[in-house]
N, C-alpha and C positions, 0 to 999 in steps of 0.2 A: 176284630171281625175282618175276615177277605173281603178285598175290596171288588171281585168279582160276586162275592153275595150279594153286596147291595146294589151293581148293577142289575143283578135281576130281580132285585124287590125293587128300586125303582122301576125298570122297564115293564116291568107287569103288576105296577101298581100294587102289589102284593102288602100297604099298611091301609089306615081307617083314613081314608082321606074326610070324613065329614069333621074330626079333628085336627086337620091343619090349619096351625096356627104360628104366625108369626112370635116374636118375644116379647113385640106388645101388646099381643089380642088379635091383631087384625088377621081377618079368616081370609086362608089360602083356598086357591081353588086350582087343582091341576087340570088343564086344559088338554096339555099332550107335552108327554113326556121327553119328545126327541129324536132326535138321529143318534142311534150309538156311534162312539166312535172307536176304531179300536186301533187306531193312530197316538203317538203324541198327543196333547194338546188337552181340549177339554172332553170330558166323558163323553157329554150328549150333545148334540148341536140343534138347532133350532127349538127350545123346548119353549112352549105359554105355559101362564101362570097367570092366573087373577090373584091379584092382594086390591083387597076392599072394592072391588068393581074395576080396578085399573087393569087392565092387559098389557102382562110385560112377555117379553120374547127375548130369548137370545141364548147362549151356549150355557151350560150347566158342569 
């Protein structure tokens, strides 16, 4: 799979987010996807993510 596809199904959200789900169950919640980057480095920068009610933040 190009790895520019999945920058645009993540960046536009484009899967079932009401099934993400981690490898042990626990339900993901995508908050906001990010800053693309189109640098070095990591993909996306700044993205949330709820896993179980926790808010995690940080590059993708």
């Amino acid at each position: 799979m190009n790895e520019s596809f999945l920058y645009f199904i993540w960046q536009n959200r484009l899967f079932n987010e009401t099934e993400c789900r981690a490898l042990t169950g626990e339900t993901i919640e995508i908050i906001h996807t990010g800053i693309r980057n189109a640098a070095s480095g990591p993909d996306f920068f700044d993205a949330r993510i709820r896993i179980n009610g926790v808010l995690w933040a940080g590059n993708v």
